[in-house]
mmCIF file of the N, C-alpha and C atoms, coordinates in Angstrom:
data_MODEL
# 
_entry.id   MODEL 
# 
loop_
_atom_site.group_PDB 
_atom_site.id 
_atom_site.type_symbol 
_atom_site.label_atom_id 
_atom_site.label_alt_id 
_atom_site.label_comp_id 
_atom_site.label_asym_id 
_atom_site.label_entity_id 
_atom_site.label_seq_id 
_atom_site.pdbx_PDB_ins_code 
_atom_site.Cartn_x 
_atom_site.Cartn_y 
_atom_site.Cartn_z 
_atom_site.occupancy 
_atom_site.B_iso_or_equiv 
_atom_site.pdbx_formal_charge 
_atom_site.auth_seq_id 
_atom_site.auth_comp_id 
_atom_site.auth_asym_id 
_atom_site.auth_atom_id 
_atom_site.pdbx_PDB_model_num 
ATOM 1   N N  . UNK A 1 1  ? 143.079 92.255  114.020 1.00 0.00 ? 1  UNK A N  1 
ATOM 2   C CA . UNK A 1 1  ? 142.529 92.680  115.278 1.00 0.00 ? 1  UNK A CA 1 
ATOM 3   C C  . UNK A 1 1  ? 141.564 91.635  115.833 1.00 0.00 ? 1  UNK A C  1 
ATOM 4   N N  . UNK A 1 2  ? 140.994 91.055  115.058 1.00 0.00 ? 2  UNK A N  1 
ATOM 5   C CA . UNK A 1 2  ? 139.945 90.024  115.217 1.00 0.00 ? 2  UNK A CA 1 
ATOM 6   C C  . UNK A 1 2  ? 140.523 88.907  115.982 1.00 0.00 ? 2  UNK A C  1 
ATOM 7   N N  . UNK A 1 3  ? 141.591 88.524  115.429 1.00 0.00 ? 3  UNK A N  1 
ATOM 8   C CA . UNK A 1 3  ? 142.639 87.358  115.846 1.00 0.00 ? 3  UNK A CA 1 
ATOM 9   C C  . UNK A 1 3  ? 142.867 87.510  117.368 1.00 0.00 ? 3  UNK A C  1 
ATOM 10  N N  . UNK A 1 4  ? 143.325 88.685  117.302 1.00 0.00 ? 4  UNK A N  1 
ATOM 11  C CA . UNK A 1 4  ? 143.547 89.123  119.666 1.00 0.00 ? 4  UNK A CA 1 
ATOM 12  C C  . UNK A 1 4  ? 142.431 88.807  120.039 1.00 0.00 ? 4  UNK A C  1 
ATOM 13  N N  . UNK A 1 5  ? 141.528 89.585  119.435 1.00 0.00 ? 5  UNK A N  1 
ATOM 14  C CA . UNK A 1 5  ? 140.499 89.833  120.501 1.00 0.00 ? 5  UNK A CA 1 
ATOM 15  C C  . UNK A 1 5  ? 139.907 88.303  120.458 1.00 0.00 ? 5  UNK A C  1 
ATOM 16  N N  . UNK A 1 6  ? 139.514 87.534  119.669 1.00 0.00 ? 6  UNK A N  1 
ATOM 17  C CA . UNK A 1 6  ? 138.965 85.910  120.221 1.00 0.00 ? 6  UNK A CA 1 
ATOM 18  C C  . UNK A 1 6  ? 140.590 85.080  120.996 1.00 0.00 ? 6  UNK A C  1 
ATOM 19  N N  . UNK A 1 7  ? 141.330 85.397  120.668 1.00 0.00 ? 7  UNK A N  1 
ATOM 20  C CA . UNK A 1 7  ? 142.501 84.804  121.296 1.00 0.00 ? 7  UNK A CA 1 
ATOM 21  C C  . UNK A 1 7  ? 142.525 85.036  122.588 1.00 0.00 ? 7  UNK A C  1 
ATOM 22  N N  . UNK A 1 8  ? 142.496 86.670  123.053 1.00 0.00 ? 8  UNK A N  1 
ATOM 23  C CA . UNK A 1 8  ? 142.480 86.980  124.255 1.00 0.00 ? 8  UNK A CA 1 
ATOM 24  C C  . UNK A 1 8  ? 141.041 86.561  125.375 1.00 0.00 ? 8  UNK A C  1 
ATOM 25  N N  . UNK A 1 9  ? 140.083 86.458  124.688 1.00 0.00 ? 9  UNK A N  1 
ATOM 26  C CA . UNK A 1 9  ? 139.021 85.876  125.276 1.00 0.00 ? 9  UNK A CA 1 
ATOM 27  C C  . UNK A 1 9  ? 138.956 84.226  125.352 1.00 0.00 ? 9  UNK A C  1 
ATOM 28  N N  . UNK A 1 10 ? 139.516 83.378  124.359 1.00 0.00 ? 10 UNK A N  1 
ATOM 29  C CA . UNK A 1 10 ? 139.809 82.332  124.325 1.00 0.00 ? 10 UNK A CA 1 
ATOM 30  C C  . UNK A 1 10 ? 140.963 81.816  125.738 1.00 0.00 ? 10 UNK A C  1 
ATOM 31  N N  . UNK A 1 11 ? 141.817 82.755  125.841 1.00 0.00 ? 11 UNK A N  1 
ATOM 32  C CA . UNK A 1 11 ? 142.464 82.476  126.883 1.00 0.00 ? 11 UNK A CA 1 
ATOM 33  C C  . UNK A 1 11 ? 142.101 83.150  128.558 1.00 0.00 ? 11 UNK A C  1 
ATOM 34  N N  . UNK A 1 12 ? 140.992 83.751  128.563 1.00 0.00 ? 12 UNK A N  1 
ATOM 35  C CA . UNK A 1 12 ? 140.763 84.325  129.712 1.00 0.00 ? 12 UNK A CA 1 
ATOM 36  C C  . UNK A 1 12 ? 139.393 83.455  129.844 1.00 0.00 ? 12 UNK A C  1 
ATOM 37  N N  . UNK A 1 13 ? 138.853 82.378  128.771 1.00 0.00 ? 13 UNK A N  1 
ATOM 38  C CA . UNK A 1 13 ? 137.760 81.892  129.626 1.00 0.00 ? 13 UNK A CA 1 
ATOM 39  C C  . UNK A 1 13 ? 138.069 80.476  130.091 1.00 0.00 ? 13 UNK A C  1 
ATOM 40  N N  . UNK A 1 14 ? 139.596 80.072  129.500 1.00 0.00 ? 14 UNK A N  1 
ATOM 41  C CA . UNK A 1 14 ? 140.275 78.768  129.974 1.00 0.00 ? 14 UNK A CA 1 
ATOM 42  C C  . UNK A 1 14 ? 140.511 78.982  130.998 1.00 0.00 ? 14 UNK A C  1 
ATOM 43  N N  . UNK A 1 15 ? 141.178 80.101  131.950 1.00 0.00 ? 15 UNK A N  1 
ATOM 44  C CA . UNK A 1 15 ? 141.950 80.613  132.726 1.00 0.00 ? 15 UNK A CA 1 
ATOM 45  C C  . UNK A 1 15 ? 140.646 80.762  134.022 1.00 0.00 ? 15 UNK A C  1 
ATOM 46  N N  . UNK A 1 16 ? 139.715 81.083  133.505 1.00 0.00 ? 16 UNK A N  1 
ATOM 47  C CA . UNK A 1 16 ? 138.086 81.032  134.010 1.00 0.00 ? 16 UNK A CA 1 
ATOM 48  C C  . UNK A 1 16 ? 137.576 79.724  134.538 1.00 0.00 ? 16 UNK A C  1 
ATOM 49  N N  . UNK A 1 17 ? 138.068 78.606  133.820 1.00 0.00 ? 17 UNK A N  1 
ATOM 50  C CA . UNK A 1 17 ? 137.498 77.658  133.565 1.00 0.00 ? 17 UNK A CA 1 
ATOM 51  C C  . UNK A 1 17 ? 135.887 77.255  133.257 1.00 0.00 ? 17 UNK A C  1 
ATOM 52  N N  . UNK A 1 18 ? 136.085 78.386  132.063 1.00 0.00 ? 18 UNK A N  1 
ATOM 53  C CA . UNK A 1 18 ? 134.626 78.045  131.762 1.00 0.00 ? 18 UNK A CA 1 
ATOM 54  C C  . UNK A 1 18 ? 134.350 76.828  130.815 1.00 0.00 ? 18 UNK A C  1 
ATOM 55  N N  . UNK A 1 19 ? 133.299 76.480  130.300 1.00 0.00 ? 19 UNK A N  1 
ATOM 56  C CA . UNK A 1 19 ? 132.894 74.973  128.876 1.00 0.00 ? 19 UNK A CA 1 
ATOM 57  C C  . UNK A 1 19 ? 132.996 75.238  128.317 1.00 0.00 ? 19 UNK A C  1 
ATOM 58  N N  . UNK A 1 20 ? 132.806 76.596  127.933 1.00 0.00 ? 20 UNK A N  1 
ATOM 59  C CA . UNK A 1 20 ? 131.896 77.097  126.356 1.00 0.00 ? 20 UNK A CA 1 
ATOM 60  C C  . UNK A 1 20 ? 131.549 78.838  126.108 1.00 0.00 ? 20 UNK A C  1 
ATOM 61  N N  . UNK A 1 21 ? 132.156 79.359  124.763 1.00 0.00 ? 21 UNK A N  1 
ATOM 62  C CA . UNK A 1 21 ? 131.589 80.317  124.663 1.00 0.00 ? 21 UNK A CA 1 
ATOM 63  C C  . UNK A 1 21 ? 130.284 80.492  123.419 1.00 0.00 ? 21 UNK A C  1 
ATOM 64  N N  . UNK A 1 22 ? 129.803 81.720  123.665 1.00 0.00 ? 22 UNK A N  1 
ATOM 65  C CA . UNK A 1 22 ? 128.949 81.622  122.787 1.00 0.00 ? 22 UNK A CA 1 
ATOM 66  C C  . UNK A 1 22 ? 128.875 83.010  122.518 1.00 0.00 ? 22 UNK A C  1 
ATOM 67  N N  . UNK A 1 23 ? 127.970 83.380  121.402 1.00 0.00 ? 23 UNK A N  1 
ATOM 68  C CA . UNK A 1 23 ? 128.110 84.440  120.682 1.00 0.00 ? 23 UNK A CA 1 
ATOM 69  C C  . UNK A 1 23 ? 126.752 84.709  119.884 1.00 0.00 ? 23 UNK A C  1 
ATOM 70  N N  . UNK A 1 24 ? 125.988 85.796  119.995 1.00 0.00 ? 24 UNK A N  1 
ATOM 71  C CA . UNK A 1 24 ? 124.560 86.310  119.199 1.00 0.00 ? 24 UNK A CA 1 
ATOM 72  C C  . UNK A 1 24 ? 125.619 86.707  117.938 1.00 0.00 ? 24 UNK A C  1 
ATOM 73  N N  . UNK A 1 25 ? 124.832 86.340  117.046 1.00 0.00 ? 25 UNK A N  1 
ATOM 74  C CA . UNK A 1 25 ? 124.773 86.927  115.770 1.00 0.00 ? 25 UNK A CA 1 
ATOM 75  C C  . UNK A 1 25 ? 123.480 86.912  114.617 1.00 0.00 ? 25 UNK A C  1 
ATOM 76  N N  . UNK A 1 26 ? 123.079 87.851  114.175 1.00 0.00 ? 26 UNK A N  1 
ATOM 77  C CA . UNK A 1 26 ? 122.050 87.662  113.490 1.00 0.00 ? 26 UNK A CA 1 
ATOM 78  C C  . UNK A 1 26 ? 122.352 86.912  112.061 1.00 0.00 ? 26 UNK A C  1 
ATOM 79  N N  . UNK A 1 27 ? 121.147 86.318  112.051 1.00 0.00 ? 27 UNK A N  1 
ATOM 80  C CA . UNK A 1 27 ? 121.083 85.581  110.857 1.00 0.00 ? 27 UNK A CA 1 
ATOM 81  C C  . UNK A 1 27 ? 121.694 85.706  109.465 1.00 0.00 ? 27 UNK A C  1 
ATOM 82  N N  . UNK A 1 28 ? 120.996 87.205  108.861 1.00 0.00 ? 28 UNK A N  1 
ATOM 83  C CA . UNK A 1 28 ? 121.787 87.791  108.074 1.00 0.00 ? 28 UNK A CA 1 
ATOM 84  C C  . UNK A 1 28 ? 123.307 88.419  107.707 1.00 0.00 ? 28 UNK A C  1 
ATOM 85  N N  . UNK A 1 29 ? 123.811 88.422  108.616 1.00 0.00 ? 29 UNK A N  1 
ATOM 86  C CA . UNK A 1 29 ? 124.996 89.052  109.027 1.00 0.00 ? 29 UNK A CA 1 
ATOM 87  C C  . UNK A 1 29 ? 126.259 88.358  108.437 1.00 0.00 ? 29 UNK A C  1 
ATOM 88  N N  . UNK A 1 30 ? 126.417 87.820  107.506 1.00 0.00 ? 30 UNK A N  1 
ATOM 89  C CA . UNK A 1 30 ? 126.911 86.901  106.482 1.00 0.00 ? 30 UNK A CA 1 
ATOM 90  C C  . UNK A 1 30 ? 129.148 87.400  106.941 1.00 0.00 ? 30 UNK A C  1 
ATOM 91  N N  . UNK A 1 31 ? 129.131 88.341  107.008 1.00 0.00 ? 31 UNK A N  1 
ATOM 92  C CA . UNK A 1 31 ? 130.221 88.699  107.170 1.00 0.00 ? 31 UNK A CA 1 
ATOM 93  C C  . UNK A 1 31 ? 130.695 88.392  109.086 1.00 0.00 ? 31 UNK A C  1 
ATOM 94  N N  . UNK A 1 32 ? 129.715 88.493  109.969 1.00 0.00 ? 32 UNK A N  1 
ATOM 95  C CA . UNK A 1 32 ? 130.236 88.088  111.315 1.00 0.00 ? 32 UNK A CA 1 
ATOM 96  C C  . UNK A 1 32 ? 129.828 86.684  111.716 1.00 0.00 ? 32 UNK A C  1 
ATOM 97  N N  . UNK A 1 33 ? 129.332 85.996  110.641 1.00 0.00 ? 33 UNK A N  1 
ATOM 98  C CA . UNK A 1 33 ? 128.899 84.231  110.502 1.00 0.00 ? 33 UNK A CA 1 
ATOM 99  C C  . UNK A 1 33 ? 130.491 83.926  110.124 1.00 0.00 ? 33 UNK A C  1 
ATOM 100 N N  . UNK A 1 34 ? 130.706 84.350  109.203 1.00 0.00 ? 34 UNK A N  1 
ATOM 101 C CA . UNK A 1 34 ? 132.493 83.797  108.910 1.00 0.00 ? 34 UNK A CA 1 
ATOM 102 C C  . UNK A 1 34 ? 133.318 83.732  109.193 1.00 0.00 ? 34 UNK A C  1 
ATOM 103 N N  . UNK A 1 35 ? 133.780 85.104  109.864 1.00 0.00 ? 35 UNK A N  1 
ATOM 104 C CA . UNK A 1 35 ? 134.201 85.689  111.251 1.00 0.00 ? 35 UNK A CA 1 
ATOM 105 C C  . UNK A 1 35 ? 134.712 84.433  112.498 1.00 0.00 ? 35 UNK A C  1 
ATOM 106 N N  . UNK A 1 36 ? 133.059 84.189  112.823 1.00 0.00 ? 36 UNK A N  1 
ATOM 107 C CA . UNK A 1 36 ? 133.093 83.392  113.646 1.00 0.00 ? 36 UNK A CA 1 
ATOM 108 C C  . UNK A 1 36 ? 133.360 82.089  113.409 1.00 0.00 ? 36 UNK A C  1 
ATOM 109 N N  . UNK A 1 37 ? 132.941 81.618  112.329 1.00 0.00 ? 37 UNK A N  1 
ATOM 110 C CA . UNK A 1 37 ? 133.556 79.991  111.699 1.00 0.00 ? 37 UNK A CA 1 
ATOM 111 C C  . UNK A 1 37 ? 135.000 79.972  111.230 1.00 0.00 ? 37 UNK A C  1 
ATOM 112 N N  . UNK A 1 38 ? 135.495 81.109  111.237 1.00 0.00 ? 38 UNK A N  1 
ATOM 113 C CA . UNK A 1 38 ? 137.190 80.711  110.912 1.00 0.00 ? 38 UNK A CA 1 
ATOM 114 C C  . UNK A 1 38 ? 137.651 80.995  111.980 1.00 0.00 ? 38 UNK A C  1 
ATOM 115 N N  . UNK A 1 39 ? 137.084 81.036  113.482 1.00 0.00 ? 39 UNK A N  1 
ATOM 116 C CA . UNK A 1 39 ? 137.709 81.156  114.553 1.00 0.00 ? 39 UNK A CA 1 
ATOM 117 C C  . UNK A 1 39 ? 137.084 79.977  115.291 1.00 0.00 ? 39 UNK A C  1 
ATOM 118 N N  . UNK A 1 40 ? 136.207 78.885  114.748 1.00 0.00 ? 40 UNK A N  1 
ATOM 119 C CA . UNK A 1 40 ? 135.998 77.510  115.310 1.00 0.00 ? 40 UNK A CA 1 
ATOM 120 C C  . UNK A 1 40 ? 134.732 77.415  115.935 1.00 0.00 ? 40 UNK A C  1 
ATOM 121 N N  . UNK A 1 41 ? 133.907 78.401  115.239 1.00 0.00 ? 41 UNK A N  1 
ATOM 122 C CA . UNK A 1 41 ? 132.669 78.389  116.396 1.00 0.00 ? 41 UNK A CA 1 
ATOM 123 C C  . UNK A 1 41 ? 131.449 77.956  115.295 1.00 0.00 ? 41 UNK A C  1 
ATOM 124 N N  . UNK A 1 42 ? 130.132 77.569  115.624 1.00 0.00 ? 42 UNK A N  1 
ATOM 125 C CA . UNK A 1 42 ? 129.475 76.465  115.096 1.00 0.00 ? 42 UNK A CA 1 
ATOM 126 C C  . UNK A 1 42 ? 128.319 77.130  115.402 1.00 0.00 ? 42 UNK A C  1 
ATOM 127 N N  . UNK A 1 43 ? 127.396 77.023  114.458 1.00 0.00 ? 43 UNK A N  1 
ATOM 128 C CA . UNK A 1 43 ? 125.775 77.685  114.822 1.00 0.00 ? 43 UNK A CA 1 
ATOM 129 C C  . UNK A 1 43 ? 124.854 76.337  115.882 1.00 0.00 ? 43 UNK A C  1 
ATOM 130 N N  . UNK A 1 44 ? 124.755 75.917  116.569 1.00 0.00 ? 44 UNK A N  1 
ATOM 131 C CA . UNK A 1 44 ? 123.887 75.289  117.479 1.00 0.00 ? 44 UNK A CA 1 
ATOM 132 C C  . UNK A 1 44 ? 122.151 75.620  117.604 1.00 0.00 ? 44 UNK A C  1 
ATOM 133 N N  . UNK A 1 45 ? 121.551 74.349  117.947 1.00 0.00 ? 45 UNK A N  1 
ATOM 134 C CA . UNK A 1 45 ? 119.921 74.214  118.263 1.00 0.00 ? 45 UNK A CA 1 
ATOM 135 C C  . UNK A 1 45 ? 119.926 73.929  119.397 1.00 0.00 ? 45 UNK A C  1 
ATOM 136 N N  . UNK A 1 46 ? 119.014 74.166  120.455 1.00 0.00 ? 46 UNK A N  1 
ATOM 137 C CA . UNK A 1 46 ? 118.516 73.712  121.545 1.00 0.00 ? 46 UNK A CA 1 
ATOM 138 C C  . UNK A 1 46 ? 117.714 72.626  121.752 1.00 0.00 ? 46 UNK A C  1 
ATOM 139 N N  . UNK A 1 47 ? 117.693 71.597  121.884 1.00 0.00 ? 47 UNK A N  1 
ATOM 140 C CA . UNK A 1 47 ? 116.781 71.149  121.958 1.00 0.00 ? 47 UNK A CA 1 
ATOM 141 C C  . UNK A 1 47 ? 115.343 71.247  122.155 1.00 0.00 ? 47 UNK A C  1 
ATOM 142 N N  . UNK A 1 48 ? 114.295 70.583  121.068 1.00 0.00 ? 48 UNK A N  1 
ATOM 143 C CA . UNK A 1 48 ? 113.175 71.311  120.812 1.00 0.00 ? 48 UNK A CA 1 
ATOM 144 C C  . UNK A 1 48 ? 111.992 71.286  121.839 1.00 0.00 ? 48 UNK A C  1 
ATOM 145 N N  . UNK A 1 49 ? 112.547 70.000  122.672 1.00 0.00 ? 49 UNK A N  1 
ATOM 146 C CA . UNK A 1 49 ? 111.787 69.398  124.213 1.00 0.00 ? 49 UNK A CA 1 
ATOM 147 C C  . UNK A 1 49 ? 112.039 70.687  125.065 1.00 0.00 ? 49 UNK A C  1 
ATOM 148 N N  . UNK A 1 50 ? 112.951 71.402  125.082 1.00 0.00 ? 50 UNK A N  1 
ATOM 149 C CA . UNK A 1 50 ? 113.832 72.305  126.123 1.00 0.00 ? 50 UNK A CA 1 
ATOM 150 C C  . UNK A 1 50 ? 112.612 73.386  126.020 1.00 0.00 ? 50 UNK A C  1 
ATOM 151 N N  . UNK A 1 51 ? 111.946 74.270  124.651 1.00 0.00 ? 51 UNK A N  1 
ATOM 152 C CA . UNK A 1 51 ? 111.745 75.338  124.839 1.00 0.00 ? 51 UNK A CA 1 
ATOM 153 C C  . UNK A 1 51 ? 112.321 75.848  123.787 1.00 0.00 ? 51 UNK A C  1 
ATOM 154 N N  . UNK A 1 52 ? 112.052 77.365  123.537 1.00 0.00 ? 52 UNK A N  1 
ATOM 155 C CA . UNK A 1 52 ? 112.634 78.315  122.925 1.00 0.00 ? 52 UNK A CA 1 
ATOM 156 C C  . UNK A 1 52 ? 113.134 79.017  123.673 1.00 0.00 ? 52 UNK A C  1 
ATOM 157 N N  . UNK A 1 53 ? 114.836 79.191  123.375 1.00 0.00 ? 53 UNK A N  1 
ATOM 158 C CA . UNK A 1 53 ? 115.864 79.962  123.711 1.00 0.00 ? 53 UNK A CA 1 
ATOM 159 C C  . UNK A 1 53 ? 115.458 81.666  123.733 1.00 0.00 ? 53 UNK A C  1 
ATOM 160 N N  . UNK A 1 54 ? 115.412 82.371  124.868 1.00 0.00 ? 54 UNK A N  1 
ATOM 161 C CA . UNK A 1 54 ? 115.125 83.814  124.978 1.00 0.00 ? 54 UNK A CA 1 
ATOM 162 C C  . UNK A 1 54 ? 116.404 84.668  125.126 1.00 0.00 ? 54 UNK A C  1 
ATOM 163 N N  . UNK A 1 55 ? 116.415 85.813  124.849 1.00 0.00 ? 55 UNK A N  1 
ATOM 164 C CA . UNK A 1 55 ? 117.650 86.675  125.018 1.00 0.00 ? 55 UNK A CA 1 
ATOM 165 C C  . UNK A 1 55 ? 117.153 87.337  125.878 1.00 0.00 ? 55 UNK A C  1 
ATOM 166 N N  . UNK A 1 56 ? 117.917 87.615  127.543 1.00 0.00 ? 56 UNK A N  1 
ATOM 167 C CA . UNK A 1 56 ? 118.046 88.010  127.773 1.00 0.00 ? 56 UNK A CA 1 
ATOM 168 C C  . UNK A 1 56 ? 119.472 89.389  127.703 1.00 0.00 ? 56 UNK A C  1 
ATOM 169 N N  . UNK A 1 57 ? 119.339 90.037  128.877 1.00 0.00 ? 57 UNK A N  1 
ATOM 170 C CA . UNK A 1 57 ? 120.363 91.193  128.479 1.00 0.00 ? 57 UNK A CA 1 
ATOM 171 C C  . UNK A 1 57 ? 120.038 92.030  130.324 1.00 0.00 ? 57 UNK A C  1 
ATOM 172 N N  . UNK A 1 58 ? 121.338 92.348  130.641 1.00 0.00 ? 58 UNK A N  1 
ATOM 173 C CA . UNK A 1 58 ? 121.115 93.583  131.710 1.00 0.00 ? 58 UNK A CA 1 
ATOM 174 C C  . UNK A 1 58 ? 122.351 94.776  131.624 1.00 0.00 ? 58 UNK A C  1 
ATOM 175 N N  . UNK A 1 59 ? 122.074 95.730  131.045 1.00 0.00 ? 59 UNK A N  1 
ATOM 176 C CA . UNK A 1 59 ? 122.997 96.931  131.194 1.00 0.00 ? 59 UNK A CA 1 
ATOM 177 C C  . UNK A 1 59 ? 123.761 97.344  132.333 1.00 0.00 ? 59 UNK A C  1 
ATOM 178 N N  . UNK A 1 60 ? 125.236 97.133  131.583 1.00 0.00 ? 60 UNK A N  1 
ATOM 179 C CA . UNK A 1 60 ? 125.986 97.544  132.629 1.00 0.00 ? 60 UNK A CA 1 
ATOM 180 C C  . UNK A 1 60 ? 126.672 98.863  133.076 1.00 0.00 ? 60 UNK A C  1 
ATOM 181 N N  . UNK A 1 61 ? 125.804 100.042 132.001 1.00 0.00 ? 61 UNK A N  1 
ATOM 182 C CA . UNK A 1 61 ? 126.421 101.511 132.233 1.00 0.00 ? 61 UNK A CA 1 
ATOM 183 C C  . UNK A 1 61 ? 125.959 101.766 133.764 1.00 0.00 ? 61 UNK A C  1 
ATOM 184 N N  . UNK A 1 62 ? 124.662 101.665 133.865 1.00 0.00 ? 62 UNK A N  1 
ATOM 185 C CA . UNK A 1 62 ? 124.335 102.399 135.320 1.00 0.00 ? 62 UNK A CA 1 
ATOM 186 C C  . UNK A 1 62 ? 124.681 101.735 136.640 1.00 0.00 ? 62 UNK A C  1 
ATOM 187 N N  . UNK A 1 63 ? 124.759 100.465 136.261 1.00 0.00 ? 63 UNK A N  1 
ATOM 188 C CA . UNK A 1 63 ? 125.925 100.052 137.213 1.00 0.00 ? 63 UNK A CA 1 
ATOM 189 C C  . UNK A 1 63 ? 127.176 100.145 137.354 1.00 0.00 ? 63 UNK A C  1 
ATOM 190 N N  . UNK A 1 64 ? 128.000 100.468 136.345 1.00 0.00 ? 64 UNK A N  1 
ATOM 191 C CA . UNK A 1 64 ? 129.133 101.053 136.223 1.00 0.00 ? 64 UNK A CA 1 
ATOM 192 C C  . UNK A 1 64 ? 129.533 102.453 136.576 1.00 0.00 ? 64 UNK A C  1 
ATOM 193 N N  . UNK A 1 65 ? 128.371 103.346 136.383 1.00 0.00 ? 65 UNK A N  1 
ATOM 194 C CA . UNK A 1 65 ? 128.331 104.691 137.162 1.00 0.00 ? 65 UNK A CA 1 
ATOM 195 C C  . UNK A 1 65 ? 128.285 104.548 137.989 1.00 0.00 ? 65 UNK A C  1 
ATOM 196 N N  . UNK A 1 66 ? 127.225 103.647 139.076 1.00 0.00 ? 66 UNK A N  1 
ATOM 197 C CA . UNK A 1 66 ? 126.763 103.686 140.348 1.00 0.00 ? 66 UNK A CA 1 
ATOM 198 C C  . UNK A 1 66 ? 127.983 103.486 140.903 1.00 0.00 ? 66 UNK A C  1 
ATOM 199 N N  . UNK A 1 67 ? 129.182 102.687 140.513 1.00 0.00 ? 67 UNK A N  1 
ATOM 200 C CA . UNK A 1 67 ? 130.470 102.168 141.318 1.00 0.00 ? 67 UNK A CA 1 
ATOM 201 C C  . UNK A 1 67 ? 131.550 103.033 141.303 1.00 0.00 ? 67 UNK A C  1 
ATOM 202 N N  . UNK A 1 68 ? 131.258 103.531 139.813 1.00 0.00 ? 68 UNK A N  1 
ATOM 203 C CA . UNK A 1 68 ? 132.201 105.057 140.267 1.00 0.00 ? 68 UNK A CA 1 
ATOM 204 C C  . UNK A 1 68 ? 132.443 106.216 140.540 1.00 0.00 ? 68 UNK A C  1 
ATOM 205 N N  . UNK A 1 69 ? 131.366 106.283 140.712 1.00 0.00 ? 69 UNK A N  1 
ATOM 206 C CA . UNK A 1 69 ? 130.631 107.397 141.348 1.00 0.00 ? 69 UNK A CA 1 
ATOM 207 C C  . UNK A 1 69 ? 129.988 108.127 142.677 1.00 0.00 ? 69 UNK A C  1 
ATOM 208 N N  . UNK A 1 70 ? 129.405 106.794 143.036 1.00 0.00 ? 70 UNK A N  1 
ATOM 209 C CA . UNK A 1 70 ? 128.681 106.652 144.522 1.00 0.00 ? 70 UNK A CA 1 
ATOM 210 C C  . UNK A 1 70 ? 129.055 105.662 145.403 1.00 0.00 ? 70 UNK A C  1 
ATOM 211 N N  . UNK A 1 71 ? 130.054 104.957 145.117 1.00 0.00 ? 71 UNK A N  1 
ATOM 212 C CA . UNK A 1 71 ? 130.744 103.896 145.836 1.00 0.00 ? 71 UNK A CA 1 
ATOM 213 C C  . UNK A 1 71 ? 131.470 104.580 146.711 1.00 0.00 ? 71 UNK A C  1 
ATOM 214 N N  . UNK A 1 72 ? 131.528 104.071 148.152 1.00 0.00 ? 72 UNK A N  1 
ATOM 215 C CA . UNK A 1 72 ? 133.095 104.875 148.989 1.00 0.00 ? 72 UNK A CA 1 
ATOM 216 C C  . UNK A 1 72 ? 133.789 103.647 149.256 1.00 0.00 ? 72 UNK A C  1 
# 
């Protein structure tokens, strides 16, 4: 199942033409670190001049209600 689902995203962000994907995973998480390295993906640093990297995040349920719901 693992195999589609990065395959199918692999081919919808070419198709996108995006650079690059990327992916949170916590540190510990030893089983979705492997996951991700037998599907070609690489833990990365930011450069240390740049800053520290923040996570953002914006929820998309209540916008997803708002559109199907209250949209005409």
């Amino acid at each position: 199942m693992a195999s589609l689902l990065f395959k199918a995203a692999e081919a919808l962000a070419v198709e996108l033409g995006c650079i690059k994907m990327t992916l949170e995973v916590l540190e510990g998480n030893e089983p979705a670190r492997r996951t991700y390295e037998r599907f070609g993906f690489k833990p990365y640093q930011l450069d240390p001049k740049a800053g520290i990297a923040q996570f953002w995040q914006k929820k998309m349920v209540e916008l997803a209600l708002n559109v199907l719901f209250f949209s005409e």
